[in-house]
C-alpha positions as CSV (number, residue, x, y, z in Angstrom):
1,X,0.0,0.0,0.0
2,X,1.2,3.6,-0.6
3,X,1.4,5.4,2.1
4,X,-1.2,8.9,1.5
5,X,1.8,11.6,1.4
6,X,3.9,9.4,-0.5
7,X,3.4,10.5,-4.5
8,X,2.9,6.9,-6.6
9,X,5.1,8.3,-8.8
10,X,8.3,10.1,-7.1
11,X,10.6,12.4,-8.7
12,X,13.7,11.0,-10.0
13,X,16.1,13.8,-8.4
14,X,15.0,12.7,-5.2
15,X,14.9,8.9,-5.6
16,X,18.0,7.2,-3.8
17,X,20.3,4.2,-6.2
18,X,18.7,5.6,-9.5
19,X,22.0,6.3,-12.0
20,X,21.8,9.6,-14.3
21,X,18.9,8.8,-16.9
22,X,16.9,6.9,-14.6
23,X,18.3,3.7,-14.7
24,X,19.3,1.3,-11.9
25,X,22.6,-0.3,-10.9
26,X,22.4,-4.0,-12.0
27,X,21.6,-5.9,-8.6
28,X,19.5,-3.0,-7.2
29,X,15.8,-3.4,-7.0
30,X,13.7,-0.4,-8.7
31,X,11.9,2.2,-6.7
32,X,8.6,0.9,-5.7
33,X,8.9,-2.2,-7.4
34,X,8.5,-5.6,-5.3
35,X,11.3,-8.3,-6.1
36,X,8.7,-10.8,-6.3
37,X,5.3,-11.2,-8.0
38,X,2.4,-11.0,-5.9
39,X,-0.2,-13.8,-6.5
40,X,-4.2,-13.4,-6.2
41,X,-3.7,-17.4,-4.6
42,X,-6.3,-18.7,-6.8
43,X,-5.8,-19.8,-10.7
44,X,-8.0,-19.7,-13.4
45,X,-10.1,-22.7,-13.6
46,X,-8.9,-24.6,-17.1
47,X,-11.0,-24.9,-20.3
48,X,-12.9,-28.1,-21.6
49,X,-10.1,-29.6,-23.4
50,X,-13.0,-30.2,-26.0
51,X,-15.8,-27.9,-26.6
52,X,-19.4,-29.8,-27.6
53,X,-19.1,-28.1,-31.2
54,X,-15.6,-29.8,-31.3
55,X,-17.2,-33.3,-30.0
56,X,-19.4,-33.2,-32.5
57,X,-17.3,-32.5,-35.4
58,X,-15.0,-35.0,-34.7
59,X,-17.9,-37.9,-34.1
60,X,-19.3,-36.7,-37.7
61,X,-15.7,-36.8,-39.4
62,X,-15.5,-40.2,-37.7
63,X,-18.4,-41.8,-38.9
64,X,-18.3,-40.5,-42.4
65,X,-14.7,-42.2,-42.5
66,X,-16.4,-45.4,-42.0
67,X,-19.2,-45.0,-44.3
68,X,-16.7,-43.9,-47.2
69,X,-14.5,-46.9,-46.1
70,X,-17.6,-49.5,-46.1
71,X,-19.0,-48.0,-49.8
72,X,-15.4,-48.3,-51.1
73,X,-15.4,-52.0,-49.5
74,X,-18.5,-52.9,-50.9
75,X,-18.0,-51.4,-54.3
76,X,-14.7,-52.9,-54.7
77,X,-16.4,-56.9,-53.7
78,X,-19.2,-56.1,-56.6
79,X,-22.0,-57.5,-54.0
């Protein structure tokens, strides 16, 4: 938390470790900035792997497939 008379935002002249441009010494953590990533402790909950449109695709593909494979079966023993 920022602390209320604390700008978000403080002036470079006045900010200690920063080198001429703004930059920072290699090693040297940034003003205001935490060395580690803060986590909300909860992550996304992960996707179908397969969405019903998907399912339904790949059953249609499937069976059409077979049928082709059957009419070329049958076609090819002159029944």
């Amino acid at each position: 938390m920022t602390e209320p008379d604390r700008p978000t935002n403080p002036d470079p002249a006045d900010t200690p470790g920063l080198e001429p441009g703004g930059g920072v010494p290699p090693g040297e953590t940034p003003p205001i900035a935490s060395s580690m990533s803060e986590s909300s402790g909860r992550s996304p909950a992960p996707r179908e792997r397969q969405t019903p449109t998907a399912l339904v695709v790949t059953i249609g593909l499937g069976v059409l497939v077979a049928l082709l494979f059957l009419a070329f079966a049958f076609t090819r023993l002159d029944l």
